[in-house]
C-alpha positions in Angstrom: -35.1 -9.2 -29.4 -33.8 -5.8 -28.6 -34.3 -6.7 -24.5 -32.5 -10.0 -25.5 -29.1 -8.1 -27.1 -29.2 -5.6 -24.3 -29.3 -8.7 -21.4 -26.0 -9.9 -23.9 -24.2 -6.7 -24.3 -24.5 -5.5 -21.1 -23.6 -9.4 -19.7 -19.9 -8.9 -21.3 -19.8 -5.0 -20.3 -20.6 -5.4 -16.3 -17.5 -7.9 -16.1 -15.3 -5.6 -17.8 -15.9 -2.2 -16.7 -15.5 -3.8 -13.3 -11.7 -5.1 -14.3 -11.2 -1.4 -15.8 -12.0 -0.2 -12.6 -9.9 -2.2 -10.3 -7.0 -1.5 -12.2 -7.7 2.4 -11.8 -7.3 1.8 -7.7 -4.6 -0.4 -8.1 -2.9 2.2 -10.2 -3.7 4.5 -7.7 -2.8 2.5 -4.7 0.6 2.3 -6.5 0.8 6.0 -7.3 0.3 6.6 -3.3 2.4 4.2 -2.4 5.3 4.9 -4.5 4.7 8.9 -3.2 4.9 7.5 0.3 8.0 5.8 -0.6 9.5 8.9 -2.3 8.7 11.5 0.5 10.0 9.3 3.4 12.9 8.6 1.2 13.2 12.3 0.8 13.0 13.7 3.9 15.5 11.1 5.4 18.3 11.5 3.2 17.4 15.3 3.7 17.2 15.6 7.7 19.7 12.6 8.3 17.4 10.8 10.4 15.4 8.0 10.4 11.7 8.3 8.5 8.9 5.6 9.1 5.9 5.0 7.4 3.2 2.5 9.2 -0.1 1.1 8.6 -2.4 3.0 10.6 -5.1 1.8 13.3 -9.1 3.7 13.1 -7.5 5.7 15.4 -4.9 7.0 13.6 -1.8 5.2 15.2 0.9 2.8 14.2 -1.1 -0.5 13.8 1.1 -3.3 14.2 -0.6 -5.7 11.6 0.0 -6.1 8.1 -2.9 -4.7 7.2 -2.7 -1.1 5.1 -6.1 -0.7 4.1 -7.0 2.2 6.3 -4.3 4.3 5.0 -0.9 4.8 6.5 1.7 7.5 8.5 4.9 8.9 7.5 6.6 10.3 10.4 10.4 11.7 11.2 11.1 9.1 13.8 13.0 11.7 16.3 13.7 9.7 19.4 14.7 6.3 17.1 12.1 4.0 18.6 10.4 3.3 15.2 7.0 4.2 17.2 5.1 7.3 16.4 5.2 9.1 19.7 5.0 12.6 20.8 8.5 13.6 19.9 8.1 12.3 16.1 6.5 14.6 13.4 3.8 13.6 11.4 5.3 14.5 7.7 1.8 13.0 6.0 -0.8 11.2 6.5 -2.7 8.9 3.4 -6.1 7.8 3.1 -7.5 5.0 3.2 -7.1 2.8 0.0 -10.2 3.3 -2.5 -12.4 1.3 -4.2 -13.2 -1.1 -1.2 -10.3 -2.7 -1.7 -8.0 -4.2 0.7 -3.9 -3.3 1.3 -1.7 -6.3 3.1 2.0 -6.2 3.2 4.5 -8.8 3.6 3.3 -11.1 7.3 7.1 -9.6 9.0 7.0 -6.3 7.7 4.6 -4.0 9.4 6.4 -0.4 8.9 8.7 0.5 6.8 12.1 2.2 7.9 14.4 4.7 5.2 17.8 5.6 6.9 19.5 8.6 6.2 21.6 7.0 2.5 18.5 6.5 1.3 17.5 3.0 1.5 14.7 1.3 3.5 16.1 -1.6 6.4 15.8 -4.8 6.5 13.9 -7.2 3.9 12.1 -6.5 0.8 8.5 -6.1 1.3 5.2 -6.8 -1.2 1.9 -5.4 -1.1 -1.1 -7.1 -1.9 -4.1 -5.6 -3.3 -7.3 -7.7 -2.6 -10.7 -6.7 -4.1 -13.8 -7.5 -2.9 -14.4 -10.9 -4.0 -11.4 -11.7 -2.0 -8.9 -12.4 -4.6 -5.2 -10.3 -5.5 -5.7 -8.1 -8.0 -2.6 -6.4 -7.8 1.1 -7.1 -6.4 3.9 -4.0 -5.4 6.8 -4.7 -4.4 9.4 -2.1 -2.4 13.1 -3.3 -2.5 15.7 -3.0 0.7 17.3 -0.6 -1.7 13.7 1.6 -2.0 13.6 0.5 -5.6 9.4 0.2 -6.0 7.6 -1.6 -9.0 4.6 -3.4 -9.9 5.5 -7.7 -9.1 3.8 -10.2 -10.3 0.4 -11.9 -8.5 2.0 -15.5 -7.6 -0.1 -18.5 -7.0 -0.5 -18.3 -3.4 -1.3 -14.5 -3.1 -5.1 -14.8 -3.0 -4.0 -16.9 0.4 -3.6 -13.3 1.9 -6.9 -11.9 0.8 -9.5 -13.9 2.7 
């Protein structure tokens, strides 16, 4: 009997300790993120110059794919190319996101540009966090106007996870 309540209790725990635990790396992917976001913005406004941040390769360059799971680059683009090159400073580099999970970014958007006023160019952009059973767990969205905040998973985000 005591083997039987066990089997039960720890059937309803397993599930949930594994959704508590998700949500701690998606809070923390968001917390890194959103630092990303506020130190580019930073030193751009600050320098007058152009800062980039980019999803990096396993070598540790600009990847040009959606895909942020590795961790990413923030660099003072120097020369104005909007490639990390040797002119460009590395301002900081992040790790790769935690907890297995996966990072994706909007399909068009594979760096992220703040001008000197403040603001990031071109479109918004949305991150998706995948888990390992290959569904969104988690949306963030970065405004044009570097506003950042959690969005809401939509219908066809797990689309983006497989």
């Amino acid at each position: 009997m005591a083997l039987m309540i066990a089997t039960l209790v720890l059937g309803f725990a397993l599930p949930a300790l594994g959704r508590i635990v998700d949500r701690a790396h998606v809070a923390h992917a968001q917390t890194q993120l959103g630092e990303s976001f506020l130190t580019a913005t930073r030193h751009a406004v600050a320098s007058g110059s152009a800062t980039v941040i980019c999803p990096v390769n396993e070598n540790g360059d600009c990847e040009e794919a959606p895909d942020w799971s590795r961790g990413w680059l923030v660099f003072a683009d120097l020369d104005n190319d909007r490639q990390f090159g040797g002119r460009d400073i590395v301002i900081r580099r992040f790790e790769p996101v935690a907890g297995g999970l996966r990072l994706y970014s909007t399909e068009g958007r594979k760096r992220i540009v703040f001008q000197p006023q403040g603001d990031s160019a071109g479109t918004n952009v949305t991150f998706t966090l995948c888990s390992r059973r290959h569904n969104a767990i988690g949306q963030l969205m970065l405004s044009n106007t570097g506003r950042f905040r959690a969005a809401k998973i939509t219908s066809d985000s797990d689309r983006l996870c497989i």
